[in-house]
N, C-alpha and C positions, 0 to 999 in steps of 0.2 A: 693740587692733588698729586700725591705721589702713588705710582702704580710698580706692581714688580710681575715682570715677565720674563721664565725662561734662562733665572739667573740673573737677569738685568733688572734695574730699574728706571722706571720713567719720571723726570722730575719736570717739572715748568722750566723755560727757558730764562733762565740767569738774565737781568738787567741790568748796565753799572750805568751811575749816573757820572760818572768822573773820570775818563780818559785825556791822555792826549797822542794824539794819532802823527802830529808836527808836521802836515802839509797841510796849504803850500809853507814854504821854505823853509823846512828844514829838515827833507827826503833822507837827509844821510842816517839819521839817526830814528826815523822809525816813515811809515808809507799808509793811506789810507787801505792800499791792499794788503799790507804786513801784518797791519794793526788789528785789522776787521777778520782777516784768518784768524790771529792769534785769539783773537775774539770765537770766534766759534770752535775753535780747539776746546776752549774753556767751558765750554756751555752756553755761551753768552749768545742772546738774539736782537737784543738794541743794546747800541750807547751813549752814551753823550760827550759828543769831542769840546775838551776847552779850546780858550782862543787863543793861545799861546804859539802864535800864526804870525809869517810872514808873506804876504797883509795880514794885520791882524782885523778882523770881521768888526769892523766899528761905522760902517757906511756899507748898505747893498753892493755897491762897485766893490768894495771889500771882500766882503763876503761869498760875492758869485763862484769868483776861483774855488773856495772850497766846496759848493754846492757841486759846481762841475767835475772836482774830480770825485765828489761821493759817488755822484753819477755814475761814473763809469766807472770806477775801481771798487766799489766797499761791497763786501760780499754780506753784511748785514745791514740791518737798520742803522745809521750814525744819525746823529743828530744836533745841528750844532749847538755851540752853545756862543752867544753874542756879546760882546767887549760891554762894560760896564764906562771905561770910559775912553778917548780916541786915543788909537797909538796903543793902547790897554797898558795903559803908564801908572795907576793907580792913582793919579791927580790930574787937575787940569779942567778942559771941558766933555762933558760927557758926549757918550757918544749919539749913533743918530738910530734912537732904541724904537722911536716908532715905526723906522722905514724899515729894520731887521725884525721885529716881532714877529710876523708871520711867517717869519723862515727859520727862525731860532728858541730853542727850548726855555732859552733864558738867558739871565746875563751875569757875567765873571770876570774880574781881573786876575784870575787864578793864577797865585805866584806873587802875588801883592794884594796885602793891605789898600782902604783905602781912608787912608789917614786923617783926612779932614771930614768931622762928622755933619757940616752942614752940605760936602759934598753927597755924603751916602744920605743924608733926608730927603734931597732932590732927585737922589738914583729911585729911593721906597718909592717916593708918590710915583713918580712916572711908571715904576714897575708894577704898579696897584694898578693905575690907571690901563695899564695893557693887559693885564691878567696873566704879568710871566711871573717865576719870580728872579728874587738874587740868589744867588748859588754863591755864597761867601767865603772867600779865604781869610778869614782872624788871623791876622798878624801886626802887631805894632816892632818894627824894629828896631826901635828906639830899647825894647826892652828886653833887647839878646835875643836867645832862643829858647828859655825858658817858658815856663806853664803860663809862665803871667803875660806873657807875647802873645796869646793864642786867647785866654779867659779875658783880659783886660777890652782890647774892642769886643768882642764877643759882648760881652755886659751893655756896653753902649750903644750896638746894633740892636740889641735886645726892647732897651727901651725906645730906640727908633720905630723897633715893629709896632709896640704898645701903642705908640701915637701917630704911626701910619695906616697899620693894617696891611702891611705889604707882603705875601710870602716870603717867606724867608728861610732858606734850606744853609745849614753849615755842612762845608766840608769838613775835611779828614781829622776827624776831633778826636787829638791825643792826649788831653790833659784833664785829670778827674775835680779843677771845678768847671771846667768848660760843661762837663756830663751832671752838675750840680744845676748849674746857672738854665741850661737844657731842661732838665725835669722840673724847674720851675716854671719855665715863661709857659711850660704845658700844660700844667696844672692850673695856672694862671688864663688858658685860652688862648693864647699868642699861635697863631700861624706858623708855625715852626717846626721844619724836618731836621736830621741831622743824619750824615754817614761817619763812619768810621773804615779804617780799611786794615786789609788781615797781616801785615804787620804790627800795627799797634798791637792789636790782639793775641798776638804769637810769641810775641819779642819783648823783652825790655831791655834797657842800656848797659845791664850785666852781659848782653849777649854780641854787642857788637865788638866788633873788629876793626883793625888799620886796615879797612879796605872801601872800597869805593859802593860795593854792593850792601852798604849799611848805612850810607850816604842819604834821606831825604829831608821833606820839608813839608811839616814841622818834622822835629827827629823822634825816634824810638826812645820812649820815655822811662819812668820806674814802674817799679812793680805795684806800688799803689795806684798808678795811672790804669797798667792794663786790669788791675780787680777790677776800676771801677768802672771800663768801659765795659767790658762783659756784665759785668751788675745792670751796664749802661742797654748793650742788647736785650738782656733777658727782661727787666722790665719795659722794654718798652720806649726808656728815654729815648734811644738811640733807633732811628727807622730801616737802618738799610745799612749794610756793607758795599763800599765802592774798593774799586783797588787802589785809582789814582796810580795808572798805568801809564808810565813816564819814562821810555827810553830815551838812551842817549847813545853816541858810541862808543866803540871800547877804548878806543885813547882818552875820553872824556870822565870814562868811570875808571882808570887805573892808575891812578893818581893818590891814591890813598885815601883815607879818610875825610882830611880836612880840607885837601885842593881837588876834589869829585866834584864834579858835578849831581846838584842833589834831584834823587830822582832812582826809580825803578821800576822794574816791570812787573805785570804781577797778574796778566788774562789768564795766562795758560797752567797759575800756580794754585791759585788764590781757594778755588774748590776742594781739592786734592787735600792742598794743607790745612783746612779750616775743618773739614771735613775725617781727617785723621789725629789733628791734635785735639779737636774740640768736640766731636759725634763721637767719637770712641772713646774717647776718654770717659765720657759723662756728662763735659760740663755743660752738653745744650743739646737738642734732642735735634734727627735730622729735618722734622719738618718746621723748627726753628730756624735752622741754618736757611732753608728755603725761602721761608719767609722773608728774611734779611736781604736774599740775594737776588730773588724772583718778584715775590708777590707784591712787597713793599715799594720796591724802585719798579715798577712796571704800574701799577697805578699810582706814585706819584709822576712817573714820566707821562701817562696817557692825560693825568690831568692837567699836567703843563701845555700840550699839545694837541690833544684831540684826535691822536691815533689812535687804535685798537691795536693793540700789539699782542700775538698768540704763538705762542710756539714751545716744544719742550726738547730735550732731550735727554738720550738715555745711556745710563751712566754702569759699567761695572766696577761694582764698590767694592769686590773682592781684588782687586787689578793692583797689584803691589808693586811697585816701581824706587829708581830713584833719580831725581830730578836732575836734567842735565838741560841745563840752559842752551848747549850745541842743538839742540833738538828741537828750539821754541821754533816757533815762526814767525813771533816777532826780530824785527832788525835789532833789539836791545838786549842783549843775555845778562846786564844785571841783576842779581835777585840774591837775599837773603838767604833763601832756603833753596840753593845750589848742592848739593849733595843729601836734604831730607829724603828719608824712606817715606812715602805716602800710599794710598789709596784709593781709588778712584779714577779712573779714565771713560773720558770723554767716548762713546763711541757711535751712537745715532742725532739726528737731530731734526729738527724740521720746524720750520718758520711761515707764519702765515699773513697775509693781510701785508704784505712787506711795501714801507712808506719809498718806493724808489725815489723817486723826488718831491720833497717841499710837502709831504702830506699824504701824497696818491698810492691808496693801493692799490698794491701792483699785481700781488701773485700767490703764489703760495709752494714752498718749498716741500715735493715729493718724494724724492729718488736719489739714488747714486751709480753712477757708471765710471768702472775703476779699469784700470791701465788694460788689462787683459781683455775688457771688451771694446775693442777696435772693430773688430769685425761690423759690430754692431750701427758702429760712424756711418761704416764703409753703405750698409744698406739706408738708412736715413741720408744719405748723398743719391744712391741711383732710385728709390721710391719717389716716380713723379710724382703721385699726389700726398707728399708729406706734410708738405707746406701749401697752402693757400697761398699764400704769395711768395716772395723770392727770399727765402733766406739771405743771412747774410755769409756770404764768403768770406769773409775775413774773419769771423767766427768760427766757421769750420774749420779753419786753419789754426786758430787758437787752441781749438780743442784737441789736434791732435799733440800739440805742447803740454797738454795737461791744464786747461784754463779755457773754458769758453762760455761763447754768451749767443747759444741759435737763436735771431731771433725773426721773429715773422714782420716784416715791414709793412704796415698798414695802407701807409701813404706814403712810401717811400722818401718820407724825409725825417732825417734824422736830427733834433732837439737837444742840446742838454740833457741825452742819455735818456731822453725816456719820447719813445713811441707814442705818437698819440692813439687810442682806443687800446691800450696793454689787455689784457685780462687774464692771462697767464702765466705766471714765470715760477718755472721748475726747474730744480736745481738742486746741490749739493754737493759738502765738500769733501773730506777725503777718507773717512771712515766707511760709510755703509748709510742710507735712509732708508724709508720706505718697509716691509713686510717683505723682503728678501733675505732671509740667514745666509744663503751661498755668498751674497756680495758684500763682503766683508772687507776687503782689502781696498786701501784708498787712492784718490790717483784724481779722476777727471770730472768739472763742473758743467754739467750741463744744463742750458736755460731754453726752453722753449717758448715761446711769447706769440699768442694769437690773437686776435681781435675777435668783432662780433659772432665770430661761425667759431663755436666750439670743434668743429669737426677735425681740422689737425692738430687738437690736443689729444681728443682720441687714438686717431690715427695714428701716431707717438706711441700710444699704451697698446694698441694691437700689434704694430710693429715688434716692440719688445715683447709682450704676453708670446708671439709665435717664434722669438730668438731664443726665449727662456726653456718655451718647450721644447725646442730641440735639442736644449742643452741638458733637459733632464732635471728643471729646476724649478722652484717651486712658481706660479705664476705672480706678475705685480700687483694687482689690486685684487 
C-alpha cells in the first residue's frame, strides 16, 4: 500500500534477494555493518547475503561465523544464503544442505555456473526435498559472455525443474531469451521466479565506458536485451528487482574496464534511479516499481523461510539530488550512475518482527535519536528505574559514538548476539522514524531490548514523551 503524508510518501519496505555483504573474509571491500546501512539508506528491510564467503557457508561450522557477525553487526534483516556446492567451487561434492537449511534461505554458487547437469539434478531433489530453493547463477563459460552463456544452461535447468519440481529462482537475467525461456516454463507451471537488476534496466552496452564502474557479471547488454526485460517486468515474466550489490575496492574497480573487477554497488542507488528514469518517465507506474522491489521479493523471501517480514519507509519523491558515491555508506563507491540527477530520498523507515537470529523475532523498529539529543542519553544513564535489569555499558558507550545497542540483560548471559526472552528492540538509523517532524536530522541508533515486564519499554517512551515536552515538541506516540 502506498500512502502520502505531508509531502512524503509511505512505501512498503524494499526486499532484495541478491546481495553480497563479503564477510567473513573479505571486510576490505564491503562489512556486514557497511552493507546493512547501505541497506537501509535504500529503503531496504531484509536481504539475502550470497556465499561468496571466506568460509564460504557449505557446512554449519561454515556458516556460524557469518550468523555471528549478522548477530551483532547488521542493522537489518540479512539472511543467508547457503553454498550449493563445498568450497562453493561450482563443481565437485555438494555441500552439507540439510545441516544449513534451517539457517539459510537457500542455496547458490553465485559467481558460477554449475556446469555438470547431473550435478545440479542431485542439487534440485535435495533442494525439493528441504523446501529451500536454488537461487541460480546461468553461466556456461565455455560460451564467452554472451546472451547464450546466460540462456543456454538456463534452458537445461529449466527442464531440470520440469522433472524435479524443485523451486527454482534465476538471478540477474540480462538477456532477452533468458526472459523468453522464463515466460514459458510459467505458462508451462514450472516453479520458477526470476530477478533482474536496475542496471540491466537502465543501461545498455552503447553506455558503457573504459571504467571499472561498468564492469559486472553477466555484463550490460543491447537494447533489445533491456526492451525485453521491461516487457519482462511489466508482464509479469520477471518477479522482482535485486541489485546484486557487489562491492569491491577501489584499487580493485580502477583498473579499467577489462582488468575490473566485475561487480557493483547498487543499495543506496537502485530506488532513486529506477524510480526517476522509469516512474517519470512513464514506462511503469509507482506501484509497479513496488511491487518489483517490496511485495514480490518479501513474500518470495517469507516463503523460503517462514519469517513475517513488515516494515516500510518513507520516501520524499520530490528530493532532487545528484549521485555521489563519496556519500554511500557502503565501503564500495562503484556504480554506474555516479553523477545521475535523481529523485527520491530515503527519509523514515521502520522495521518490524525483526528475525535477529536464525528466525526469532525480535522487535520492532520505532524511533530515532540524532546527534543533538545527548542530553537525552545523559537522563536514561541516571533514571534508576529505566531498565529492569542492568543495561549494558558497553552500549552506552557505543551510543555516544553515534552506534548503539541498550540492551536489557535478561539472564545476564550473552549468546550469539541475541538475549534469551528479547521482546523489544527499538531502533533507528540516521534520518528521523517514528511521528516526530522536529527530529529529522540523523546521527544515533538506539535499541532497547526488554523481556517479559513490558514496563521499561514504557518507561523509555515516558522518559522521552517528558524530554520532548520541554523541548516544545511534538510528543512520540
Amino acid at each position: 500500500m502506498i500512502e502520502r503524508r505531508d509531502g512524503l510518501t509511505i512505501l512498503p519496505g524494499f526486499v532484495d534477494l541478491h546481495v553480497h555483504f563479503r564477510e567473513p573474509g573479505f571486510s576490505a571491500k564491503e562489512t556486514v555493518a557497511s552493507g546493512s546501512k547501505a541497506a537501509l539508506r535504500g529503503g531496504y528491510i531484509a536481504v539475502c547475503a550470497m556465499p561468496n564467503l571466506n568460509p564460504a557457508p557449505d557446512t554449519l561450522a561454515h556458516l556460524q561465523p557469518q550468523l555471528d557477525i549478522i548477530a551483532r553487526d547488521a542493522q537489518i534483516p540479512v539472511f543467508p544464503v547457503g553454498c550449493i556446492t563445498m568450497g562453493q567451487r561450482g563443481e565437485g561434492t555438494l555441500s552439507d544442505m540439510e545441516a544449513l537449511a534451517p539457517r539459510v534461505c537457500g542455496y547458490s554458487d553465485d559467481g558460477l555456473g554449475i556446469a555438470d547437469g547431473f550435478l545440479m539434478r542431485e542439487t534440485m531433489e535435495r533442494a525439493r526435498a528441504l523446501g529451500k530453493p536454488i537461487l541460480s547463477h546461468c553461466e556456461d563459460k565455455s560460451l564467452g559472455d554472451g546472451p547464450a552463456s546466460e540462456w543456454v544452461p538456463l534452458a537445461r535447468d529449466l527442464e531440470l525443474v520440469r522433472q524435479t519440481g524443485c523451486q527454482y529462482h534465476v538471478c540477474h537475467v540480462s538477456a532477452k531469451e533468458s526472459v523468453e525461456l522464463i515466460r514459458k516454463a510459467k505458462r508451462d507451471g514450472l516453479p520458477v521466479t526470476a530477478e533482474t537488476a536496475p542496471h540491466y534496466l537502465l543501461l545498455t552496452e552503447e553506455d558503457c565506458e573504459d571504467d571499472g564502474r561498468f564492469r559486472m557479471n553477466p555484463p550490460i547488454r543491447a537494447q533489445a536485451d533491456r526492451a525485453a526485460l521491461i516487457g519482462g517486468i511489466l508482464d509479469g515474466t520477471i518477479d522482482c528487482i535485486a541489485t546484486d550489490h557487489a562491492p569491491h575496492t577501489k584499487e580493485e574497480k580502477s583498473r579499467g574496464f577489462k582488468a575490473s573487477a566485475c561487480g557493483i554497488v547498487g543499495l543506496e542507488t537502485a530506488f532513486p534511479a529506477l524510480y526517476t528514469k522509469l516512474v517519470r518517465e512513464g514506462i511503469l507506474t509507482l506501484d509497479k516499481l513496488v511491487e518489483l522491489m517490496a511485495d514480490n521479493p518479501r513474500r518470495l523471501l517469507e516463503s523460503w523461510t517462514g519469517c513475517k517480514l513488515e516494515g516500510a519507509c518513507t520516501w520524499d519523491l520530490e528530493s532532487k539530488y545528484v549521485i555521489d558515491p563519496e556519500k554511500f555508506a557502503s565501503k564500495g563507491k562503484s556504480t554506474p550512475f555516479e553523477g545521475w540527477e535523481v529523485y527520491g530520498e530515503c527519509r523514515i523507515w521502520t522495521i518490524k518482527n525483526w528475525p535477529v537470529r536464525n528466525g526469532v523475532p525480535a522487535g520492532e523498529c520505532i524511533l530515532n535519536i540524532h546527534e543533538e539529543r545527548k542530553p537525552l542519553l545523559q537522563r536514561i544513564r541516571e533514571r534508576p528505574g529505566m531498565f529492569l535489569g542492568k543495561p549494558s555499558v558497553t552500549a552506552l558507550q557505543h551510543f555516544d559514538s553515534g552506534y548503539a545497542s541498550c540492551n536489557h540483560e535478561i539472564t545476564g548471559e550473552y549468546k550469539n548476539g541475541l538475549y534469551p526472552g528479547f521482546k523489544f528492540n527499538c531502533w533507528v538509523g540516521e534520518k528521523y522514524c517514528g511521528g516526530m517532524n522536529a527530529m529529522n536530522a540523523a546521527g544515533n541508533v538506539l535499541r532497547l531490548c526488554n523481556g517479559d515486564d513490558e514496563a521499561a519499554f514504557w518507561k523509555f517512551f515516558e522518559l522521552l514523551d517528558e524530554y520532548l515536552a520541554e523541548q516544545g515538541e511534538a510528543q512520540s506516540l
